[in-house]
N, C-alpha and C positions, 0 to 999 in steps of 0.2 A: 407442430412448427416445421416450417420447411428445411429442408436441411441449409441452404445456401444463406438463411438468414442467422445459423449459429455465432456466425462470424460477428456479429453487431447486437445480437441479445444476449448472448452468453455474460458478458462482462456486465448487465445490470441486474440478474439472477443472484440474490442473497441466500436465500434456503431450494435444498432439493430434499424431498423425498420419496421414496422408492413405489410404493404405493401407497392407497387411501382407502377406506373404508365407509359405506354406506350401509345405514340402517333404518328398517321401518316396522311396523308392527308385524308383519309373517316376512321378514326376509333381512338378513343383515347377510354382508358380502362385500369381501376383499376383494381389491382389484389392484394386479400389481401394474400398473401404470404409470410412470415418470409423474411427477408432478412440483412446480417450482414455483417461487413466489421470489415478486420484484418489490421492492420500497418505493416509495418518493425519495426520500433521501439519495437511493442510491442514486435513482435515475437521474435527477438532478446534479449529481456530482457526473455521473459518467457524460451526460450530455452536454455539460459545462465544459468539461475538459475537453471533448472532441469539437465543440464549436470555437473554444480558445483557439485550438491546433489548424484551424480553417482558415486560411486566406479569405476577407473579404466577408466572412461570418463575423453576423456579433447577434446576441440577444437581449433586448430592453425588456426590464421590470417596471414594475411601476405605472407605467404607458396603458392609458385606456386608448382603445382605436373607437374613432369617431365613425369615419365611411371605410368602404372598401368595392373599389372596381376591379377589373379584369385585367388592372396593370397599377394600381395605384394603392395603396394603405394610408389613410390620413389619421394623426395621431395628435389628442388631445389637446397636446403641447403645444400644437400649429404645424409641426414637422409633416413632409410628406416623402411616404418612402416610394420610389417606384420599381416597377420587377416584369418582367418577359410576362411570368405566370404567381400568380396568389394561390394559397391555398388557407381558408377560412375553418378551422375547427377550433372553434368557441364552443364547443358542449348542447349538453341534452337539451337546454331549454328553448335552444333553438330550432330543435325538428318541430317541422312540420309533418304532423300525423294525422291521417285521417278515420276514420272510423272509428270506436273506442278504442281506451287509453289504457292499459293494465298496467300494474309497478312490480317490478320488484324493489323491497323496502328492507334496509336493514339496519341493527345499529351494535358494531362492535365492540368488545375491552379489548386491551391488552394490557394483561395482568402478569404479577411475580411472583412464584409461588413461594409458602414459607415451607415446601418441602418438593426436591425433585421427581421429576416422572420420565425417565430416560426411557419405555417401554411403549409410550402411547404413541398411536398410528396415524395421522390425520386422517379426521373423522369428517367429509365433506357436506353430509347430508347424515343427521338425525331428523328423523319423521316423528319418532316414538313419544313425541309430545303432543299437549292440547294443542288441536288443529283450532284456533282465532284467528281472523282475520283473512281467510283465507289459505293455501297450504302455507303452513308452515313448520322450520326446521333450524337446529342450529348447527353451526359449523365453527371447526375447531381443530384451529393449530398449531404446532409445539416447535413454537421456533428455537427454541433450548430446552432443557429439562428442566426449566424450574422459568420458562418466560411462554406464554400462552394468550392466543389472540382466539376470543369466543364470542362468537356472532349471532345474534337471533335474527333470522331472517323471513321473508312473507312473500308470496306472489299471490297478490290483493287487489282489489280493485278500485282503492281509494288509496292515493297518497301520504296520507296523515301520519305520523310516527310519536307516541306518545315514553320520547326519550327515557323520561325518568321513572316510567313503570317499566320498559324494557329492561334500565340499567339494571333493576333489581331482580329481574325475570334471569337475566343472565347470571350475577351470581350467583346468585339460588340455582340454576343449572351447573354451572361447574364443583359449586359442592356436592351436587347429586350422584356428576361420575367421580370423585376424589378428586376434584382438584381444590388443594386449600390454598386461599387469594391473600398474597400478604399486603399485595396494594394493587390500585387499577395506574396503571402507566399512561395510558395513552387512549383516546378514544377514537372512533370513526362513525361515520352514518353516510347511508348514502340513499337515493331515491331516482331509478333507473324507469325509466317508460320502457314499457312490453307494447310494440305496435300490434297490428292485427291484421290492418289491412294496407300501409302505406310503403310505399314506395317512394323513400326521399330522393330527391333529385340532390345527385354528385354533381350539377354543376349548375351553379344560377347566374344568368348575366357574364359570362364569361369567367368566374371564379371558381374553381374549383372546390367544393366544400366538405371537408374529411372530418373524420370525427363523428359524432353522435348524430349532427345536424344533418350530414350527408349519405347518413344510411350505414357508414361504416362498424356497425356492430350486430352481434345475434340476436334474432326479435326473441327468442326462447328463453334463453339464460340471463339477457342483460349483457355481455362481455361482451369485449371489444377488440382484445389481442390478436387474435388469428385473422380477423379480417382487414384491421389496421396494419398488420404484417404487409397484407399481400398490396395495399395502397400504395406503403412506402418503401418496398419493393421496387411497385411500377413506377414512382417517378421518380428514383433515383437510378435509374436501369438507364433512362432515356436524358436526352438536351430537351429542358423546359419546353422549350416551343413544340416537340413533340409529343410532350405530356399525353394529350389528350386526342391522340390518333386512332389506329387502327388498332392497336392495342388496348386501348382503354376501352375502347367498346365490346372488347372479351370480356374484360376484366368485371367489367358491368355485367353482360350479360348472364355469367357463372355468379355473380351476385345478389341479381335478382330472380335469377331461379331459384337458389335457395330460400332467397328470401321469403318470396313471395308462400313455401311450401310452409317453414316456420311459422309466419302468419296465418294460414288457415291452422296450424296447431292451437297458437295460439287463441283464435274463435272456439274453438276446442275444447281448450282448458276453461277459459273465461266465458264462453256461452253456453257451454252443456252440462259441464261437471259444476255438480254445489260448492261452494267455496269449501264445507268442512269435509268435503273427501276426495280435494284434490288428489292429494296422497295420495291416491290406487293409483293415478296415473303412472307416478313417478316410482315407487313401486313397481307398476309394472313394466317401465322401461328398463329400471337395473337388473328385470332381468333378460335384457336381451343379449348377445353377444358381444364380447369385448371391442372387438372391431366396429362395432354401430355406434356403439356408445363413444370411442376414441372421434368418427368422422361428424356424429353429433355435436361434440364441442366445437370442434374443429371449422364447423358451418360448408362442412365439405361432403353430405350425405349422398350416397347414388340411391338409383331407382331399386335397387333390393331393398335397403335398408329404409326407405318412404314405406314398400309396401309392409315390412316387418312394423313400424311404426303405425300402424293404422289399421291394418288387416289382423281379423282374429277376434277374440272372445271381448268385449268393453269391460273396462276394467268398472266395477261395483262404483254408483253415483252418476254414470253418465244418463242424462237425457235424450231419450233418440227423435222426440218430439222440440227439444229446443235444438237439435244439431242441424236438422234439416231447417227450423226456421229462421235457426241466426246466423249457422255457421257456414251453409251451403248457398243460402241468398243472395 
């Protein structure tokens, strides 16, 4: 995260931990690397409260939007709001992607333990399980000692989430490493498009479109943070009307470079490696250097850390006969 954005994301950060830990069949490894997690809850209080504090801000609930032009939002109700500049982020299901589709798929607990665990590490990546569906891992974090959110996750090539065989997949994982569930609290699921080959356009018809729809997150991971950072950044930096100038066309271009290198990863993973050994891949990213690994998330990778990422020994599973004919075509 950039340092100048502390100012405005600090106060929606509910848990920090100091480092995390990943594990796979030949390789488990600490990495002490900052790492924080945001609620809905909170963000909704914190951004309620600073839009109250707003002259001339207000946020409607409720309000389905029917059209949207390049100065105008029309709303269910009949109302029509008008504005200098619009910015459309409604969600994933409105990207437009071309090429094949890959997901990442998951579905979390959060559960209360009938006994604390003040000791455990957040664990971002366990490999060390049946690889179904694709690679798969779960992830697992200890927001108190005794309150724990456990995720089984999948980067697969079909959408599908078969909730109530995961729910119990999960339990059964957390009593594997100790953890005893004295109730499930809260659930989550989510189902994220992995692009490959597209290049959404940030701006259609005069609208600026942020969010999932407009390219704003990582084709690799699914996340969305660091790249949503630097959108709302740029146009709160500038006067609307010059949202979309000489600067956004950086902002773009450092976007789709990455983007586009992500993408052929992802042909990569999804056109070469078998679904049941992804895992080496990933495996063999952790173990690259801290610093690859930190500007990986980050969607901020330079030209060393592409060639580290692709250069060198194929990690066990890949195809060199389906790389050149799917990935490189």
């Amino acid at each position: 995260m950039p340092d100048e954005a502390r100012a405005f994301v600090d106060p929606l950060v509910v848990y920090r931990w100091p480092a995390y830990e990943v594990a796979f069949p030949n390789l488990t490894r600490r990495l002490d690397l900052a790492y924080a997690g945001i609620t809905s809850d909170r963000l909704h209080q914190v951004v309620t409260e600073r839009v109250t504090a707003s002259a001339g801000a207000t946020i409607l609930h409720g309000v389905s939007v029917e059209q949207v032009t390049a100065n105008t939002v029309q709303l269910a109700d009949g109302r029509t709001l008008e504005a200098t500049l619009v910015i459309d982020s409604r969600g994933p299901e409105r990207l437009q992607a071309a090429g094949q589709v890959a997901y990442q798929k998951f579905v979390g607990l959060e559960v209360a333990l009938a006994e604390p665990r003040p000791e455990f590490v957040p664990r971002l990546m366990d490999a060390t399980v049946p690889q179904t569906d694709g690679y798969r891992f779960f992830y697992t974090l200890p927001f108190a000692p005794d309150r724990f959110l456990v995720e089984d996750t999948y980067y697969s090539d079909t959408p599908e989430l078969d909730r109530d065989n995961l729910r119990r997949e999960i339990l059964a994982y957390a009593q594997r490493i100790g953890l005893r569930v004295a109730k499930v609290v809260r659930e989550e699921s989510g189902v994220l498009p992995l692009t490959t080959r597209a290049e959404a356009a940030a701006v259609r018809e005069g609208v600026l479109v942020g969010g999932y729809a407009g390219g704003w997150f990582h084709p690799t991971t699914g996340y969305s943070f660091p790249v949503a950072l630097r959108l709302a950044m740029h146009v709160s930096s500038l006067d609307t009307g010059k949202v979309l100038g000489t600067g956004w066309n950086r902002l773009l271009d450092r976007r789709q470079s990455q983007a586009r290198f992500f993408n052929l990863l992802n042909r990569m993973l999804f056109g070469a490696v078998s679904p049941t050994e992804r895992w080496n891949v990933f495996e063999r990213f952790y173990r690259l250097p801290t610093a690859t690994i930190e500007r990986f998330y980050a969607m901020d990778i330079t030209m060393a850390d592409r060639v580290r990422l692709v250069v060198g020994r194929p990690p066990p599973g890949i195809s060199l006969r389906a790389a050149f004919g799917r990935v490189f075509k």
